[in-house]
C-alpha positions as CSV (number, residue, x, y, z in Angstrom):
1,X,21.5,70.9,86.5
2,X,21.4,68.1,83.8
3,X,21.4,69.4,80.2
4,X,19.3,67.9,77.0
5,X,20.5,67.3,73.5
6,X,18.5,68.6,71.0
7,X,18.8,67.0,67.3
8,X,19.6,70.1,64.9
9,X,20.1,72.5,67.3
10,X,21.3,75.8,65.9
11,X,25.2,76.6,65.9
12,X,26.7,79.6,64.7
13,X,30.1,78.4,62.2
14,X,32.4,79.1,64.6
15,X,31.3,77.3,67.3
16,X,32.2,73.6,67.1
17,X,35.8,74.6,66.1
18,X,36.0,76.5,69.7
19,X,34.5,73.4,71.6
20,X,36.8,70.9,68.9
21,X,40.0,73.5,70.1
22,X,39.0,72.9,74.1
23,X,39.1,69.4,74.1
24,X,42.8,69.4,72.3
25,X,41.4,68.8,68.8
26,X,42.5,70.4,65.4
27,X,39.9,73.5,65.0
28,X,39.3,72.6,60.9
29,X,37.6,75.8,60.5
30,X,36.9,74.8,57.2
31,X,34.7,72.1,58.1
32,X,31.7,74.1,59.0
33,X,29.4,75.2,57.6
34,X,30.2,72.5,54.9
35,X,29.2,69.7,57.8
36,X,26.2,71.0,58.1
37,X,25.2,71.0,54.9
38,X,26.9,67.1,54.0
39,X,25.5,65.6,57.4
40,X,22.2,63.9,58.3
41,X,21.7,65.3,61.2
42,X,23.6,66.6,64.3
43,X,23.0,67.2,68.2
44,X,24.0,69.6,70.3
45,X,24.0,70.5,74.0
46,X,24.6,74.2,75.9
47,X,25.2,74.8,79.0
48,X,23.4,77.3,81.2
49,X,25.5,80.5,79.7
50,X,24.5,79.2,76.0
51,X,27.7,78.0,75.6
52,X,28.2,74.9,72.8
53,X,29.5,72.0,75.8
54,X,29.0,68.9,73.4
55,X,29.1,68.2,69.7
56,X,27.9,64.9,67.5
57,X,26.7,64.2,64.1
58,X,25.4,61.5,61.8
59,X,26.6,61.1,58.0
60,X,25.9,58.8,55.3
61,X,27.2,57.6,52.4
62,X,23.8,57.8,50.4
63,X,23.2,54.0,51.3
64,X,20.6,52.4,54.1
65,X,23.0,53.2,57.3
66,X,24.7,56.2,58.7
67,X,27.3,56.7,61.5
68,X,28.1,59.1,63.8
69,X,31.1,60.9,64.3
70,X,33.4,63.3,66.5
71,X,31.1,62.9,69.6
72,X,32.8,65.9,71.5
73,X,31.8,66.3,75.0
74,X,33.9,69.1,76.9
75,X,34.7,68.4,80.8
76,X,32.9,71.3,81.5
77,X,30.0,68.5,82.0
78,X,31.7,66.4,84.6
79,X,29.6,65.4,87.1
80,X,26.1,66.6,85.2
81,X,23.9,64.2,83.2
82,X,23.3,64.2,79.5
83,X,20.6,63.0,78.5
């Protein structure tokens, strides 16, 4: 199965701190929903049980260009294509 990232996908609060706490990050809880509200955008992807696999967003500083940041993909994805 390949999966899809979709730009503004819904996430409940509590789910980018479990995917962050997979890969060996810090949860920072209190990051979300407060990232959602601060970012330009963000993209996830789920896998086939609905579970949150990979994580990215795009902020601003309120000037022409953006970055992204904390591109989170879990190893649950090895071997599948993203696109």
């Amino acid at each position: 199965m390949n999966y899809k990232v979709k730009i503004n996908i819904p996430i409940s609060n509590n789910e980018v701190p479990i995917l962050r706490e997979l890969v060996g990050w810090d949860r920072r809880e209190k990051d979300y929903p407060i990232l959602f509200k601060r970012c330009n955008f963000w993209a996830g992807v789920r896998n086939e049980s609905n579970k949150l696999i990979a994580f990215g967003y795009v902020c601003r500083m309120g000037l022409e260009h953006g970055y992204m940041e904390d591109i989170i993909v879990h190893l649950y994805c090895d071997n599948k294509i993203i696109y």
